[in-house]
BAFI-3210 file (N, C-alpha, C; in Angstrom, 3 decimals, decimal comma, padded with zeros to 6 digits):
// residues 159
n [1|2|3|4|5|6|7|8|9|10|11|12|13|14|15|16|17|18|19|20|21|22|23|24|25|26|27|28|29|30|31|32|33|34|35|36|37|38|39|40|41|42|43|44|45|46|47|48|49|50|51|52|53|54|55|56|57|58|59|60|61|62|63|64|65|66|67|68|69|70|71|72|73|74|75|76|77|78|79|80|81|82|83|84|85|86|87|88|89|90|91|92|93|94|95|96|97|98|99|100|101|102|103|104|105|106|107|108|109|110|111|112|113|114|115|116|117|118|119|120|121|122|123|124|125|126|127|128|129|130|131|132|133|134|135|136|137|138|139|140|141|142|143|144|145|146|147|148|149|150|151|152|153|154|155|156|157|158|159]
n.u [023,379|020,841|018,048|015,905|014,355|011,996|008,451|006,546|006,517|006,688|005,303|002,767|000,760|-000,413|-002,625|-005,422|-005,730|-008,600|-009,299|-008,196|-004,782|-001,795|000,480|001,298|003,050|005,946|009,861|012,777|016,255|017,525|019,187|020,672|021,493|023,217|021,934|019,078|016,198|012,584|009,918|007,347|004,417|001,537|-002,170|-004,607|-006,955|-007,973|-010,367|-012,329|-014,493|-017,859|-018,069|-020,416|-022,814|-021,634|-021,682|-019,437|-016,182|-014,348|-011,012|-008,137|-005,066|-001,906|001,247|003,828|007,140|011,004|013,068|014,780|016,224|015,071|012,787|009,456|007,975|006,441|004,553|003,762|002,557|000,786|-001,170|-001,897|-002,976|-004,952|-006,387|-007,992|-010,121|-012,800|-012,796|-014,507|-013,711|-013,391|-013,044|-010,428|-009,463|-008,670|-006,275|-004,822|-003,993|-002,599|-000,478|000,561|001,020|003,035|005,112|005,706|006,846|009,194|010,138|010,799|012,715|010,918|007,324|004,209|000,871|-002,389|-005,189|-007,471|-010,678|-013,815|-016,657|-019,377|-022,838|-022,317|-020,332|-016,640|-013,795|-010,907|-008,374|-005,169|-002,329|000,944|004,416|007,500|010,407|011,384|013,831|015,166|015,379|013,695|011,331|010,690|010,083|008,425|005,961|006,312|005,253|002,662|001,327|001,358|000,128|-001,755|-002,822|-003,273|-007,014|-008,965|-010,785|-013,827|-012,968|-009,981|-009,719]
n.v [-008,768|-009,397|-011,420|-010,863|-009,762|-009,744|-011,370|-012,514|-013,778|-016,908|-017,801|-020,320|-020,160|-017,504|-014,844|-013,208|-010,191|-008,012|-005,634|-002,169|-002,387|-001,058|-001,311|-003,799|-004,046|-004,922|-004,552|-005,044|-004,564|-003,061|-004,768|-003,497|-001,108|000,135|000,331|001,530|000,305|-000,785|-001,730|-004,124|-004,923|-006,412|-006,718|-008,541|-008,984|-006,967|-005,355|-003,482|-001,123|000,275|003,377|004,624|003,007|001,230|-001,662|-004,291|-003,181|-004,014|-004,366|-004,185|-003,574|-001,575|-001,278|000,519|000,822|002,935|001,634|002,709|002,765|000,971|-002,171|-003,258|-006,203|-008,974|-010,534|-009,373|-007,125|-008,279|-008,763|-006,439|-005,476|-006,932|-005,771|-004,361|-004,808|-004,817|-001,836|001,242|003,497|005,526|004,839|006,931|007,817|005,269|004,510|006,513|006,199|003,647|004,552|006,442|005,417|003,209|005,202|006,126|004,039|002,934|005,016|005,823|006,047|006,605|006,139|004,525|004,209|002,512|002,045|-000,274|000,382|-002,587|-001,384|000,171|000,830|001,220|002,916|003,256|003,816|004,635|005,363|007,159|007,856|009,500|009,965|011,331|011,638|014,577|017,007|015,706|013,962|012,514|013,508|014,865|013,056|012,223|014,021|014,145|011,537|011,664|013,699|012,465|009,900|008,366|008,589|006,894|006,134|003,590|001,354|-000,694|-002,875|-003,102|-003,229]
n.w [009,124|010,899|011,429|013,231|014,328|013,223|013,220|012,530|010,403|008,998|011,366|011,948|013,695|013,726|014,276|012,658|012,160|013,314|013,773|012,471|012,313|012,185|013,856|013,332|011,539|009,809|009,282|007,320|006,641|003,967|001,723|-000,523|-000,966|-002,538|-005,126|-006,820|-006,922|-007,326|-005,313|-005,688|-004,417|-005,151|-003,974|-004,780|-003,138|-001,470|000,970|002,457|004,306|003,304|004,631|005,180|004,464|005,757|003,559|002,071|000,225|-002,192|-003,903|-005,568|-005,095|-005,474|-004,506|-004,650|-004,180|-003,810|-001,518|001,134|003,613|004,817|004,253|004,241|005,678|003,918|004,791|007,302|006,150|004,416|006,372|007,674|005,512|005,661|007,684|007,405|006,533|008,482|008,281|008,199|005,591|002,974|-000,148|-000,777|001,284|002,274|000,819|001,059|003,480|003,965|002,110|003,716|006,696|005,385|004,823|007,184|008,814|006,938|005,865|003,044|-000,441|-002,268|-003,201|-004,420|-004,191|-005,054|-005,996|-006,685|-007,722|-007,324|-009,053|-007,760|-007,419|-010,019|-011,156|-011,059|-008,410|-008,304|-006,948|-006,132|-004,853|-004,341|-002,951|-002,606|-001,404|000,124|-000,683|-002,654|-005,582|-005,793|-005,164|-007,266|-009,005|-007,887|-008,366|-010,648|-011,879|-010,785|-012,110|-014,711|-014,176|-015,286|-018,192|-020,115|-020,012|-018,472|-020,500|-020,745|-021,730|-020,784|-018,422]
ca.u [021,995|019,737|015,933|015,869|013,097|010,731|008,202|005,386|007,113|007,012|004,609|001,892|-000,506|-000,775|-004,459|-005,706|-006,292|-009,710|-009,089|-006,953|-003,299|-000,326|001,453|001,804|003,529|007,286|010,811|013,925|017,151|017,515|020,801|021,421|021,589|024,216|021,159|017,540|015,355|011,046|009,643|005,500|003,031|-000,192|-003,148|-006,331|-007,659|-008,329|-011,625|-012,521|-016,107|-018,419|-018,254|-021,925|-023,453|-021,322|-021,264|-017,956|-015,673|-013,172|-010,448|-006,565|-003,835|-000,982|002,117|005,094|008,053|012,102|013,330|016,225|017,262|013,873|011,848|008,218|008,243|005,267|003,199|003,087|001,702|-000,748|-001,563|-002,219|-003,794|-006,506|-007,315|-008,887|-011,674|-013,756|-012,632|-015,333|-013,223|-013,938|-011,644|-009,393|-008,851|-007,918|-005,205|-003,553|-004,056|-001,953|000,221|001,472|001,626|004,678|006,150|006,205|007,625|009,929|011,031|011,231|012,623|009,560|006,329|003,159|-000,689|-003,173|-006,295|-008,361|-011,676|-014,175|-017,672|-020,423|-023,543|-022,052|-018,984|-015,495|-013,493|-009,410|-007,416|-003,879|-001,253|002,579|005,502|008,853|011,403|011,590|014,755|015,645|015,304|012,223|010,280|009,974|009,939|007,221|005,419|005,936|004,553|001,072|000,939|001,195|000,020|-003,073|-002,266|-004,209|-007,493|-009,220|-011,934|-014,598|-012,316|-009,075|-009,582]
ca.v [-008,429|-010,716|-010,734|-011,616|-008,710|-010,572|-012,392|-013,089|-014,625|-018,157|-018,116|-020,823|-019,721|-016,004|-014,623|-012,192|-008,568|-007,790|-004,142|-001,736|-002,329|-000,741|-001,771|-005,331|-004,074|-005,465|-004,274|-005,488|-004,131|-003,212|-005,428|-003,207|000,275|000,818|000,814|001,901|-000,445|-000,709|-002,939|-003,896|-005,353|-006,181|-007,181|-008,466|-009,399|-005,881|-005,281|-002,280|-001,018|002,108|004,143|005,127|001,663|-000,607|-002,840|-003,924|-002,698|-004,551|-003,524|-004,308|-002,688|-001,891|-000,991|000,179|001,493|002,544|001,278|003,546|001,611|000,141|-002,607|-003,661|-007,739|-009,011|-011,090|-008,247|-006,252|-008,505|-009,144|-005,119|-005,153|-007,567|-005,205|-002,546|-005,666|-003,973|-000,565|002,398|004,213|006,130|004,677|007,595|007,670|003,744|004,880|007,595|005,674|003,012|004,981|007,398|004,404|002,986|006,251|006,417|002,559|002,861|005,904|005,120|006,993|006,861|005,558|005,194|002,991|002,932|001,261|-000,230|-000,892|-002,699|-000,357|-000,170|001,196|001,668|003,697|002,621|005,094|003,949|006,752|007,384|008,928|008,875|010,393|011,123|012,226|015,607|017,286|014,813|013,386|011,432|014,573|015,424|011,959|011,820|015,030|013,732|010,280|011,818|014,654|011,512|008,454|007,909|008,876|006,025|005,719|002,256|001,270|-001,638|-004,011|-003,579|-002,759]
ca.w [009,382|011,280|011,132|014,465|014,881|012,043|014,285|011,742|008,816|009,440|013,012|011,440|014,428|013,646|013,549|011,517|012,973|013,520|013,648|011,876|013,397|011,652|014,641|012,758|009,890|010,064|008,373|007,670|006,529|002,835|001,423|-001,697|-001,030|-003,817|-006,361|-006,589|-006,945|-007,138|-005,126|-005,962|-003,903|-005,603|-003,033|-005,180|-002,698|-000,236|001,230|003,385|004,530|003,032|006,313|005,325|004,554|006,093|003,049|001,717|-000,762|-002,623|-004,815|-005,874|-004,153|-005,960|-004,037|-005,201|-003,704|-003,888|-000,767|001,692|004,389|005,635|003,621|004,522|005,449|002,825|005,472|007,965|004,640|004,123|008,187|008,009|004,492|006,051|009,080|006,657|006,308|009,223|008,572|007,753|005,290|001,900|-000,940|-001,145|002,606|002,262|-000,185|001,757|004,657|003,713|001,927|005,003|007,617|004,645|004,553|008,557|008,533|006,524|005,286|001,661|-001,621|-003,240|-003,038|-004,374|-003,648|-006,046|-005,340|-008,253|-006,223|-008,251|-009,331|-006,778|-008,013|-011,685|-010,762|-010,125|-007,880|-007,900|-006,249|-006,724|-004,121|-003,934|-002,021|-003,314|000,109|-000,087|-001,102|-003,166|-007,095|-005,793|-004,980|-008,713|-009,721|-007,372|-008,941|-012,519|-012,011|-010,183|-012,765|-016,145|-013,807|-015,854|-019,213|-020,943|-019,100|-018,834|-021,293|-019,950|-021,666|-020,317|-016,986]
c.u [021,291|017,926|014,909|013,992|011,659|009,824|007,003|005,330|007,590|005,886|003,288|000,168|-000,556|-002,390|-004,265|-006,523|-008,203|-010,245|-008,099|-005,332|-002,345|000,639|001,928|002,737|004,928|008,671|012,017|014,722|017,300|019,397|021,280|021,423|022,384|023,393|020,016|016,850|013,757|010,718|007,984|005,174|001,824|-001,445|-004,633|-007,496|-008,646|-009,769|-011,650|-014,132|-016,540|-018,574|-019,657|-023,009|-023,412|-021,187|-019,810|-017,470|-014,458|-012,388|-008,829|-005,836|-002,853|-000,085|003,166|006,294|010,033|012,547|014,598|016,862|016,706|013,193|011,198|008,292|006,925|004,364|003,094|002,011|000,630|-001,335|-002,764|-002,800|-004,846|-007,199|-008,088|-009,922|-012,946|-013,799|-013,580|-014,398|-013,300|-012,350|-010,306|-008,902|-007,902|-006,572|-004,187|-003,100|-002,396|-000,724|001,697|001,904|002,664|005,351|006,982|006,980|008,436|010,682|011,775|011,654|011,636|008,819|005,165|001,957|-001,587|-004,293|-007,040|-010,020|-013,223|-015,952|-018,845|-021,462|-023,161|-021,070|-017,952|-015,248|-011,391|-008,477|-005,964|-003,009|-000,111|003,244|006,757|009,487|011,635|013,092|015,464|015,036|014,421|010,927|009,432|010,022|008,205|005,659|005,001|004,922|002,923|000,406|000,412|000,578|-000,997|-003,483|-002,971|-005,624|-008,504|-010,837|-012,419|-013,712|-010,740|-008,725|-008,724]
c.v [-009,637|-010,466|-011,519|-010,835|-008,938|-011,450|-013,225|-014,024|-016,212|-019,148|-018,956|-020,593|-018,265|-015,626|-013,299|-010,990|-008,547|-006,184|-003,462|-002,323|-001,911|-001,193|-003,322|-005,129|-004,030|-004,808|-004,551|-004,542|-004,482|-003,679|-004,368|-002,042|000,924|001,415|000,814|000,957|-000,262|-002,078|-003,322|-004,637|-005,291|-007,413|-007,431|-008,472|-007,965|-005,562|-004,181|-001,887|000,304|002,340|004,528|004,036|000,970|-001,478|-002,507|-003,309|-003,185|-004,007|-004,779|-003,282|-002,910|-000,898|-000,784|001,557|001,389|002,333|002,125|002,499|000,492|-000,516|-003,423|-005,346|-007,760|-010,077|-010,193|-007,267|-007,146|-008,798|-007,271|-005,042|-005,575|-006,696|-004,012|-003,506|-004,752|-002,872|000,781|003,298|004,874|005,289|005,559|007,511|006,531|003,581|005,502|006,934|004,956|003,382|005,808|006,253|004,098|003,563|006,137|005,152|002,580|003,981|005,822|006,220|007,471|006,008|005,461|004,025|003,416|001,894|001,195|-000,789|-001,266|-002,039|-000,922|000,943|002,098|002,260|002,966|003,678|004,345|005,519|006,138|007,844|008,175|009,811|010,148|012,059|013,213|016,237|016,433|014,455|012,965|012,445|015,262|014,271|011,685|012,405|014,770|012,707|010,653|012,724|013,306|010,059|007,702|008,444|007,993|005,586|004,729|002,788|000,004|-003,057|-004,422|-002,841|-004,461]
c.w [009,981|011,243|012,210|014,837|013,840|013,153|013,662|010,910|009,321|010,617|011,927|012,915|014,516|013,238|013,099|012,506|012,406|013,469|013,308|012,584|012,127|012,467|014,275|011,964|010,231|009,447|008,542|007,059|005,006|002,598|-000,247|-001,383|-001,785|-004,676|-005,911|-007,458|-006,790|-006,765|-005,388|-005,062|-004,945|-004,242|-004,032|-004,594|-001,075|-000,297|002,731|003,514|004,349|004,470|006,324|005,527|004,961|005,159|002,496|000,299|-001,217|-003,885|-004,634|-005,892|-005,094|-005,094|-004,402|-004,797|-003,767|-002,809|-000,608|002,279|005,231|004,166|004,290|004,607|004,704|003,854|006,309|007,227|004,917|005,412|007,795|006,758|005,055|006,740|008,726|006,710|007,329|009,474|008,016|007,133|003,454|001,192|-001,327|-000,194|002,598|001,698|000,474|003,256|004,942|002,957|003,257|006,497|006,663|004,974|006,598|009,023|007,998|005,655|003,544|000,750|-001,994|-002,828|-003,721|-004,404|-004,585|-005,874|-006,879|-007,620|-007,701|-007,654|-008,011|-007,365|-009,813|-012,045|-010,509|-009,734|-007,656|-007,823|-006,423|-005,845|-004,520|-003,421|-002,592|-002,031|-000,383|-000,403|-002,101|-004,831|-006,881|-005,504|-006,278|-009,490|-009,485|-008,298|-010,615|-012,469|-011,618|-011,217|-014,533|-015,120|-014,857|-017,211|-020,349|-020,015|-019,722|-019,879|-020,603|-020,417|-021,711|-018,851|-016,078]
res [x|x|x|x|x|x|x|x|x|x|x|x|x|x|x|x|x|x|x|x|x|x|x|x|x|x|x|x|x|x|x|x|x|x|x|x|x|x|x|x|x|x|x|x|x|x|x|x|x|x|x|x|x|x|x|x|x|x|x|x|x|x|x|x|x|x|x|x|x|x|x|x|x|x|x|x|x|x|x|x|x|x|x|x|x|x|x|x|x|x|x|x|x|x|x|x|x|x|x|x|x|x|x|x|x|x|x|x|x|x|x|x|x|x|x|x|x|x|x|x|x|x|x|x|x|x|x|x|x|x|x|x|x|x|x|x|x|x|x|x|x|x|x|x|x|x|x|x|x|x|x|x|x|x|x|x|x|x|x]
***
């Protein structure tokens, strides 16, 4: 395998998208395909824009996926996490968003994004999707996990 086709990982003059781009988002060649594996991402740091107000909206990304034969490089991730910064998009959108660009990247077992965005006028709002490859063990893995994801829900002091 070479990772000849990696062009981000390493480049110390890379700027930071200014506008959405999925077209940043990188992948290499998964080395274990014998076993299934979860891989996470957590982003504390994601910031996206109320499409109504314009002001921002920050939250923690959690990412987590079983990898086929494609996995996500983790500075392209966060290149393309940044470019939601100027993006007008409702927090659930931001979720699926980012969810279905993965799926179309990489073609994964499973998947799923969960956004924890923190309260704006007194409310939090943290949405939930995932994707389990259809025909397959991950389709009702998928189904279980969305049906129990939230099974204990937060109290103000363990959020």
């Amino acid at each position: 395998m070479t990772n000849s086709n990696l062009t981000l990982l390493g480049d110390q003059s890379i700027r930071y998208p200014q506008d959405y781009a999925p077209g940043i988002l990188e992948v290499f060649d998964n080395k274990h395909l014998d076993n299934d594996y979860f891989v996470k991402f957590n982003c504390p740091e994601f910031t996206s824009l109320c499409p109504i107000t314009g002001q921002p909206d920050f939250a923690t990304i959690y990412i987590s996926y079983v990898p086929h034969i494609k996995m996500v490089e983790s500075k392209s991730l966060k290149l393309y996490l940044f470019s939601f910064r100027n993006r007008g998009d409702f927090h659930e959108d931001c979720i699926n968003i980012i969810m279905k660009d993965l799926i179309k990247l990489m073609d994964p077992k499973y998947i799923e994004v969960w956004g924890k965005f923190t309260p704006r006028g007194g409310i939090s709002i943290d949405p939930y999707a995932n994707y389990g490859k259809p025909n397959t063990k991950w389709q009702e893995i998928a189904f279980n996990r969305l049906a129990n994801h939230d099974l204990y829900p937060e109290k103000i002091d363990n959020r």
